[in-house]
Chimera marker file (.cmm) of the C-alpha trace (Angstrom):
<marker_set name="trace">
<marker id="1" x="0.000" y="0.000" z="0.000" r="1" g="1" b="0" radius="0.5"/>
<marker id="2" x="2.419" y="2.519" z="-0.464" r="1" g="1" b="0" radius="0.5"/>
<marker id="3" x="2.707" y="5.888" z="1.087" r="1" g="1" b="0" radius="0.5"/>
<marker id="4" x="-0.436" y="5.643" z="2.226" r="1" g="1" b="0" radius="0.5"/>
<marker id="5" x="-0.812" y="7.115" z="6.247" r="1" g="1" b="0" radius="0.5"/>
<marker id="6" x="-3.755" y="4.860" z="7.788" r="1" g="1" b="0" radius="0.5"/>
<marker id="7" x="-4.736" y="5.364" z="10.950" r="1" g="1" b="0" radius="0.5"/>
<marker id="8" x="-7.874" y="4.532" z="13.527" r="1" g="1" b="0" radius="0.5"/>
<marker id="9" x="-9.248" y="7.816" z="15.105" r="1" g="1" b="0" radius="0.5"/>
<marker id="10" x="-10.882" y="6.367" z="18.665" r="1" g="1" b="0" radius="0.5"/>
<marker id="11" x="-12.973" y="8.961" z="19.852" r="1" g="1" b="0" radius="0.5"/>
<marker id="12" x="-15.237" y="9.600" z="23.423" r="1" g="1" b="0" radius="0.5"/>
<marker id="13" x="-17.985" y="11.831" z="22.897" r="1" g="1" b="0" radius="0.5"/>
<marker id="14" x="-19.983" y="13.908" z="25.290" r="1" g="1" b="0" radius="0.5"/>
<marker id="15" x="-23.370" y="11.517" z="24.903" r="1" g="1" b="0" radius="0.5"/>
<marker id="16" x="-25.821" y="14.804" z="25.480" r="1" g="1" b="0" radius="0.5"/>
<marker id="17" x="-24.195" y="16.338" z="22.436" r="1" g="1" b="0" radius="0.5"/>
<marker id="18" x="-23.920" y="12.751" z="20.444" r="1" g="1" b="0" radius="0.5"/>
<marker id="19" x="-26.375" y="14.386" z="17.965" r="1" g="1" b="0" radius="0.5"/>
<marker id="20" x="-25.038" y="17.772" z="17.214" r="1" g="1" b="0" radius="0.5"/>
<marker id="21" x="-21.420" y="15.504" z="16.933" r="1" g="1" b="0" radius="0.5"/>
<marker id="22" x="-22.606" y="13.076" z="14.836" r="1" g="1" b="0" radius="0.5"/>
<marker id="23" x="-23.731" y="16.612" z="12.068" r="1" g="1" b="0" radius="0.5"/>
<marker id="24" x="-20.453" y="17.939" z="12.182" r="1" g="1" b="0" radius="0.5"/>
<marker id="25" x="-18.676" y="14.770" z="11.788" r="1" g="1" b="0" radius="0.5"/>
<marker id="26" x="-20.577" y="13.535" z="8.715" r="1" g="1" b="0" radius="0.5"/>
<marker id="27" x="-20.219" y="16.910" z="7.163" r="1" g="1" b="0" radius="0.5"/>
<marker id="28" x="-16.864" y="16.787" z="7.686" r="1" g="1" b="0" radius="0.5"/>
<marker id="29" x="-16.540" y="13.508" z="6.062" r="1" g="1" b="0" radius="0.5"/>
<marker id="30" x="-18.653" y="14.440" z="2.898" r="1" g="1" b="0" radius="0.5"/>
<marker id="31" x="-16.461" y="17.742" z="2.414" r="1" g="1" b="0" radius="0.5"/>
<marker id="32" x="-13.526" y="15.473" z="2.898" r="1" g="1" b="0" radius="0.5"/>
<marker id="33" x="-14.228" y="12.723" z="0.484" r="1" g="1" b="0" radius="0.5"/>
<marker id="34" x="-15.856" y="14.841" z="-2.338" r="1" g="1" b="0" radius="0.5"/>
<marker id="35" x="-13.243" y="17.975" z="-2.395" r="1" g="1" b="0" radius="0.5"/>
<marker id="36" x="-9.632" y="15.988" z="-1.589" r="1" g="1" b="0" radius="0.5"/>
<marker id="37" x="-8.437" y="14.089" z="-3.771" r="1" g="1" b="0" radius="0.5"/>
<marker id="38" x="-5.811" y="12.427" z="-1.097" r="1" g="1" b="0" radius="0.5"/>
<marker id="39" x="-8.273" y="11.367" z="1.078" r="1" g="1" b="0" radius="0.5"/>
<marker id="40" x="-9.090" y="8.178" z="0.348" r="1" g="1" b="0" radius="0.5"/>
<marker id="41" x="-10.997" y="6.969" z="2.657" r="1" g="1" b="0" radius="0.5"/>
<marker id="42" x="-12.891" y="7.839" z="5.791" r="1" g="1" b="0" radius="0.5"/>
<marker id="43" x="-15.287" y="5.750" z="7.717" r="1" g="1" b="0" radius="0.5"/>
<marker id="44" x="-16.655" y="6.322" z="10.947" r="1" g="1" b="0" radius="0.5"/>
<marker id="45" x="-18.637" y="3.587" z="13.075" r="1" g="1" b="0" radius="0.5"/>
<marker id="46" x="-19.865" y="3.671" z="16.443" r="1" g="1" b="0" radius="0.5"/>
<marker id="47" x="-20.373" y="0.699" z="19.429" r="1" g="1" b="0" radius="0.5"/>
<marker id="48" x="-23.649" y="-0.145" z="18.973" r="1" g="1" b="0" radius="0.5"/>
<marker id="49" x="-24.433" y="-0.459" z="23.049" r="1" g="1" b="0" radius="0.5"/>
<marker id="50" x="-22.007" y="2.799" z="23.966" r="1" g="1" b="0" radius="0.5"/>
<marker id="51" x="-22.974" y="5.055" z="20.298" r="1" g="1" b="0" radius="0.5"/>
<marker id="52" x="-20.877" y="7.983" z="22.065" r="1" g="1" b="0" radius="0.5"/>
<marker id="53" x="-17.693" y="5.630" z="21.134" r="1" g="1" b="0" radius="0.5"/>
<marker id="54" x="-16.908" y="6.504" z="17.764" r="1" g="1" b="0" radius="0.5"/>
<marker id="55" x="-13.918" y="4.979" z="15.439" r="1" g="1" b="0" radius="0.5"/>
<marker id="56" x="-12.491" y="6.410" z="12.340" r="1" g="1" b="0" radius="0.5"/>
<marker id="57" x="-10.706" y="4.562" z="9.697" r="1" g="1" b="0" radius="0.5"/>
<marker id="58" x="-8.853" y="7.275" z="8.203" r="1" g="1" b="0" radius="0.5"/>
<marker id="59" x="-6.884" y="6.652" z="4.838" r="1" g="1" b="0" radius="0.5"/>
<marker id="60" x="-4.789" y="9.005" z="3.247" r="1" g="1" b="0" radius="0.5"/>
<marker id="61" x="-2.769" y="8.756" z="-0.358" r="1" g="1" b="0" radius="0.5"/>
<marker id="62" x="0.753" y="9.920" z="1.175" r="1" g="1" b="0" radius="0.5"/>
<marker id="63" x="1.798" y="11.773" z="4.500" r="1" g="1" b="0" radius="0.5"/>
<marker id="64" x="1.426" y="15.402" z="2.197" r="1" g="1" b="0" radius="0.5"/>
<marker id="65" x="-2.343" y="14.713" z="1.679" r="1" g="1" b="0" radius="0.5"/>
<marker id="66" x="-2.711" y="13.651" z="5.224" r="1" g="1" b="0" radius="0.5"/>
<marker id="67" x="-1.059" y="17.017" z="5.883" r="1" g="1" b="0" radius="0.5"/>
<marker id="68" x="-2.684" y="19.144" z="3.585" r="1" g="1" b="0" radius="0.5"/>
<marker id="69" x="-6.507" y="17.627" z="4.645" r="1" g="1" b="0" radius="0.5"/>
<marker id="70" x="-5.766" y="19.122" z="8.478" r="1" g="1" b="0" radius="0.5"/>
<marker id="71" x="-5.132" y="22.823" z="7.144" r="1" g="1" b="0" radius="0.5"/>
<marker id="72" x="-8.829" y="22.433" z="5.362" r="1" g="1" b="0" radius="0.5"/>
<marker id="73" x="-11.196" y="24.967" z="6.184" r="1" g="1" b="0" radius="0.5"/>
<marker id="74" x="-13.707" y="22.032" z="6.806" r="1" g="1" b="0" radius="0.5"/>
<marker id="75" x="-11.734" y="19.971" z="8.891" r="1" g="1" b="0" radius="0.5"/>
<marker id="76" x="-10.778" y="23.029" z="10.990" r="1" g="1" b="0" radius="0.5"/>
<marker id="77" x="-14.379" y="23.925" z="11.337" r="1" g="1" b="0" radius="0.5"/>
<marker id="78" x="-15.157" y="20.291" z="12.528" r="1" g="1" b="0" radius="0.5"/>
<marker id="79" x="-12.046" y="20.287" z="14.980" r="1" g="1" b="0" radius="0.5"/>
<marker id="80" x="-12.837" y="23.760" z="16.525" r="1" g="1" b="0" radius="0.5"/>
<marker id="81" x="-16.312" y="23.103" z="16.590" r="1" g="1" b="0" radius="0.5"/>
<marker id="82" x="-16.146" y="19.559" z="18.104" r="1" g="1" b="0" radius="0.5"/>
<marker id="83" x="-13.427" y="20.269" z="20.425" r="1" g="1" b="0" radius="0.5"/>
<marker id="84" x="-15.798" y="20.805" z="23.749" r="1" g="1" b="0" radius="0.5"/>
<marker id="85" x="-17.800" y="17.310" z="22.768" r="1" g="1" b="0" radius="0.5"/>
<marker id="86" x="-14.562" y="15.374" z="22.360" r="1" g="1" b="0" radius="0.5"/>
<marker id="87" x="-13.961" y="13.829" z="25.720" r="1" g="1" b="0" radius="0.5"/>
<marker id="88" x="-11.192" y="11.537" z="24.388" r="1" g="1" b="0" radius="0.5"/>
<marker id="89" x="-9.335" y="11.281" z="21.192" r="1" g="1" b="0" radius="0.5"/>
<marker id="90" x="-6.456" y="8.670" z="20.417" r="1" g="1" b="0" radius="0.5"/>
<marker id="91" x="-4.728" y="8.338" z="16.962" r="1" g="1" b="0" radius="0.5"/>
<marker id="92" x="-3.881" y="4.437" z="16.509" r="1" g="1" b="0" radius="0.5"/>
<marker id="93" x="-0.972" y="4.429" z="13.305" r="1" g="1" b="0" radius="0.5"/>
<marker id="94" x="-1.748" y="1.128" z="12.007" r="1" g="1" b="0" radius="0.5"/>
<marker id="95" x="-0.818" y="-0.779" z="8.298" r="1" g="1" b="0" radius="0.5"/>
<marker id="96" x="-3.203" y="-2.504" z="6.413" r="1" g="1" b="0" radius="0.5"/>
<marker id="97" x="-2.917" y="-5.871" z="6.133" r="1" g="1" b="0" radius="0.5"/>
<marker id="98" x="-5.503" y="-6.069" z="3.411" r="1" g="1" b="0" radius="0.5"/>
<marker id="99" x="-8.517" y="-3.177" z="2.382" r="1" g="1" b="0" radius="0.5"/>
<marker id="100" x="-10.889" y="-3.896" z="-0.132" r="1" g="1" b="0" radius="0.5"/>
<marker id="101" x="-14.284" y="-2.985" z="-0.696" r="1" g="1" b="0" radius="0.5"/>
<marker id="102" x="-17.052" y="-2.294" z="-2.933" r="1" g="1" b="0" radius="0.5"/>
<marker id="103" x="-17.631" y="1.508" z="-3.698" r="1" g="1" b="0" radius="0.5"/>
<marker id="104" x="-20.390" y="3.255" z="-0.705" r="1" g="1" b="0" radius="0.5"/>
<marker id="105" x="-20.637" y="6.271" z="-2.553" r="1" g="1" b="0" radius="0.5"/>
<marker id="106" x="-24.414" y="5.083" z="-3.629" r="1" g="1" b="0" radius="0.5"/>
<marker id="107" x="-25.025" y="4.726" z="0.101" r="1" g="1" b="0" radius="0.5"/>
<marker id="108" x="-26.781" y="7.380" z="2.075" r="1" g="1" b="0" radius="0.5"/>
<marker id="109" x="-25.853" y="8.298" z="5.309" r="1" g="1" b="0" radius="0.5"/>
<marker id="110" x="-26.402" y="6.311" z="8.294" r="1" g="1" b="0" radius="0.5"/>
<marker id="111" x="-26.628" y="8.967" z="10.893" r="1" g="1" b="0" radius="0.5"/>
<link id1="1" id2="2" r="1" g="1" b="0" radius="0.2"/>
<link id1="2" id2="3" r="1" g="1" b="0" radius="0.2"/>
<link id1="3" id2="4" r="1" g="1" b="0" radius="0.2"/>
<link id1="4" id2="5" r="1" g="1" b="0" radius="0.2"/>
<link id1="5" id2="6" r="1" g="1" b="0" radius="0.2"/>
<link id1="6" id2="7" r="1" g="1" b="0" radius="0.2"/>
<link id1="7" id2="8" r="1" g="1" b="0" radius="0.2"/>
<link id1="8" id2="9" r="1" g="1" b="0" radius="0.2"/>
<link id1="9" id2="10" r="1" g="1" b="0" radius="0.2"/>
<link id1="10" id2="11" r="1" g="1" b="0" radius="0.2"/>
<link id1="11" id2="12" r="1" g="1" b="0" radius="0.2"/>
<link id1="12" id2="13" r="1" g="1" b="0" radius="0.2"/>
<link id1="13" id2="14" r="1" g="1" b="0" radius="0.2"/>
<link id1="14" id2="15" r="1" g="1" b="0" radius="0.2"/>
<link id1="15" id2="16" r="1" g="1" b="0" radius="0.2"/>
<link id1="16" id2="17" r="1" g="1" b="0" radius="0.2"/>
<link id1="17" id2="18" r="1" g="1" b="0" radius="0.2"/>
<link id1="18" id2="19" r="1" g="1" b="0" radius="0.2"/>
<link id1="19" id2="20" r="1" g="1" b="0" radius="0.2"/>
<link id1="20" id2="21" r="1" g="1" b="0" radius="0.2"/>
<link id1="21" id2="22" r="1" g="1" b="0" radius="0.2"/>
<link id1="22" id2="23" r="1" g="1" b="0" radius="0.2"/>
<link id1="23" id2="24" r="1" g="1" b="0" radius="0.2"/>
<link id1="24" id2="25" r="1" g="1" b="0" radius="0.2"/>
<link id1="25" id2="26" r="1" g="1" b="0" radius="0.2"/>
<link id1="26" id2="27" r="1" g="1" b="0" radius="0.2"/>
<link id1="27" id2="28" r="1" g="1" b="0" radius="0.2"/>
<link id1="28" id2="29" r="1" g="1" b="0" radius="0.2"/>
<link id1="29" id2="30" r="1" g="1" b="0" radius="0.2"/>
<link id1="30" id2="31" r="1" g="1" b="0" radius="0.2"/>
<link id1="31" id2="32" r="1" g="1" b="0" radius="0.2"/>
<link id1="32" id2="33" r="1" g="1" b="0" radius="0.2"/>
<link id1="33" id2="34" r="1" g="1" b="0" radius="0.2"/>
<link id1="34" id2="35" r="1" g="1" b="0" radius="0.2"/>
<link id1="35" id2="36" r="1" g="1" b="0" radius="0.2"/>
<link id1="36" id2="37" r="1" g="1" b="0" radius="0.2"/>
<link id1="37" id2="38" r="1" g="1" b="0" radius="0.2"/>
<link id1="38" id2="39" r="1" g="1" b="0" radius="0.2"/>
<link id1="39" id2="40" r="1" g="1" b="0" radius="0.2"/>
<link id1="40" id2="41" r="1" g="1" b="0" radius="0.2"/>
<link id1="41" id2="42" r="1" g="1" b="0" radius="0.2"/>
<link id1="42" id2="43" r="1" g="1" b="0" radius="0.2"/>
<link id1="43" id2="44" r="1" g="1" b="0" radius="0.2"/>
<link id1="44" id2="45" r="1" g="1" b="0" radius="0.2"/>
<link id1="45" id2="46" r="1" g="1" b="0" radius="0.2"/>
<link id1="46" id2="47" r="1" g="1" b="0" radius="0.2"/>
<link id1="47" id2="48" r="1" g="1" b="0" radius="0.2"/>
<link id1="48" id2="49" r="1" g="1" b="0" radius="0.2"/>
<link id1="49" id2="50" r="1" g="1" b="0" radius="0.2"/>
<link id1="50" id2="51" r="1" g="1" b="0" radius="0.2"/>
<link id1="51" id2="52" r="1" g="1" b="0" radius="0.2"/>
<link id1="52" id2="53" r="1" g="1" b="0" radius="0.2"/>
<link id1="53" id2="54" r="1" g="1" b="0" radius="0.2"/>
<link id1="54" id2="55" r="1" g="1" b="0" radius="0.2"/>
<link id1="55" id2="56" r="1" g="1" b="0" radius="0.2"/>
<link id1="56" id2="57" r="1" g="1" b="0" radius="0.2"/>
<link id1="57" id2="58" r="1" g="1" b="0" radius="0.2"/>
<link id1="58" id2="59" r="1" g="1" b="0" radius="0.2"/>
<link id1="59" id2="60" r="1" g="1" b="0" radius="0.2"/>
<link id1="60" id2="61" r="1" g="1" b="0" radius="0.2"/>
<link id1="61" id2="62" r="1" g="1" b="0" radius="0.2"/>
<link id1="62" id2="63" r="1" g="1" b="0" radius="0.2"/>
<link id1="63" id2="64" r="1" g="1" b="0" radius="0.2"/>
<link id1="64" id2="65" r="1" g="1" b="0" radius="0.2"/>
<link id1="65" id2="66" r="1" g="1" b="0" radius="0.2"/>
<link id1="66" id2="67" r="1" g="1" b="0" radius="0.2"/>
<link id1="67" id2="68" r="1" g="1" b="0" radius="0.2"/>
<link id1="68" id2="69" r="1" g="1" b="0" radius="0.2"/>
<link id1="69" id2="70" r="1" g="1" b="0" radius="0.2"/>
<link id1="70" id2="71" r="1" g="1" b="0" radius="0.2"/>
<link id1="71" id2="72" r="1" g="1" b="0" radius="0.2"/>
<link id1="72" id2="73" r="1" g="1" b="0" radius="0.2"/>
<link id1="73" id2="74" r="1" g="1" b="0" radius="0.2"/>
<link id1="74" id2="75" r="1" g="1" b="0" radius="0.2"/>
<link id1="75" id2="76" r="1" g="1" b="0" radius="0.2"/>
<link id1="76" id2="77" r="1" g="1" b="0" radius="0.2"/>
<link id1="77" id2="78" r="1" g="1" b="0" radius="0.2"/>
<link id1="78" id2="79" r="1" g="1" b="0" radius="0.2"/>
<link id1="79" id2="80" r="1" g="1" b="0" radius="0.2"/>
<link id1="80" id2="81" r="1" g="1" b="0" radius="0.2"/>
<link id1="81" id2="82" r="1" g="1" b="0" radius="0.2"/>
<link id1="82" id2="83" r="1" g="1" b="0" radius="0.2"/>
<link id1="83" id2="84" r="1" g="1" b="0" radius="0.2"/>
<link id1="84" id2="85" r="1" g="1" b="0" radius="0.2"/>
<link id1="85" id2="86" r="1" g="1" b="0" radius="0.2"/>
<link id1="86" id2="87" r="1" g="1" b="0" radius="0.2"/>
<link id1="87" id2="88" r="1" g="1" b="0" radius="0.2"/>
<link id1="88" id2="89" r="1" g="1" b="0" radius="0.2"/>
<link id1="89" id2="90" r="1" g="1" b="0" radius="0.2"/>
<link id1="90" id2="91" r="1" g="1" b="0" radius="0.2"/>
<link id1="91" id2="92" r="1" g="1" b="0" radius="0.2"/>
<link id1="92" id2="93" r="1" g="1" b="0" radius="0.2"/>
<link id1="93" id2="94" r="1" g="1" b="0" radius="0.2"/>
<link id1="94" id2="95" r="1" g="1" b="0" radius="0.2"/>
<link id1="95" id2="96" r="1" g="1" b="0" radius="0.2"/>
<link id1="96" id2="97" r="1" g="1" b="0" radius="0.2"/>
<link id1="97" id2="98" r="1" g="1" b="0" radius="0.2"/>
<link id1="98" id2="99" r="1" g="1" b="0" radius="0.2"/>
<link id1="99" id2="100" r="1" g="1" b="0" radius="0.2"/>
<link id1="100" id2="101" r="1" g="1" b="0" radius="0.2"/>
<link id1="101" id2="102" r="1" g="1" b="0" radius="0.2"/>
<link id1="102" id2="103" r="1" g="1" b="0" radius="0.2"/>
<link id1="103" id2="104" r="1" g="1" b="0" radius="0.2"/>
<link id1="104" id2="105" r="1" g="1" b="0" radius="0.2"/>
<link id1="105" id2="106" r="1" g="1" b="0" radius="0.2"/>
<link id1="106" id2="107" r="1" g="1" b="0" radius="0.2"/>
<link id1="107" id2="108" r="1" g="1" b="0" radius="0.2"/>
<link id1="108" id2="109" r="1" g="1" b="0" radius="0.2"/>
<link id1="109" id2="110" r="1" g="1" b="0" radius="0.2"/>
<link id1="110" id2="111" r="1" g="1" b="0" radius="0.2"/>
</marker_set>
């Protein structure tokens, strides 16, 4: 897989703003995926008996895209404006072993 940064974003939100989390997050994601061309993948998942336990599988063409996606204007809006509901936030580096998948772009949103 290359150059490729892959991480998993474990996250502890504040459950009595789950909801207004959950908006910027998947707005984030859609701005993310449709306007950067190095992000290649993001997909966030919750527990389903603790929702406020969110994961991201984050993956990036090379370290520069990675880079360039946190000077965004939409990824600082959803830091800044997610920073109070973030009670928790670890950044796992891991390497794939094997990713494949069919394309979810048909999909709509979950949340």
């Amino acid at each position: 897989m290359g150059d490729q940064v892959v991480r998993i974003a474990e996250l502890d939100i504040d459950v009595s703003q789950l909801d207004a989390y959950r908006t910027m997050l998947t707005e984030e994601i859609e701005a993310s995926v449709d306007t950067e061309p190095g992000v290649l993948m993001l997909h966030a998942v919750s527990d389903r008996d603790r929702p406020e336990h969110i994961r991201i599988l984050e993956v990036y063409a090379d370290r520069a895209a990675y880079e360039a996606h946190l000077q965004t204007p939409h990824f600082l809006k959803y830091k800044t404006g997610t920073a109070e509901m973030v009670k928790a936030l670890k950044l796992v580096e891991v390497d794939p072993v094997m990713m494949r998948g069919k394309a979810l772009d048909r999909l709509t949103s979950f949340f």
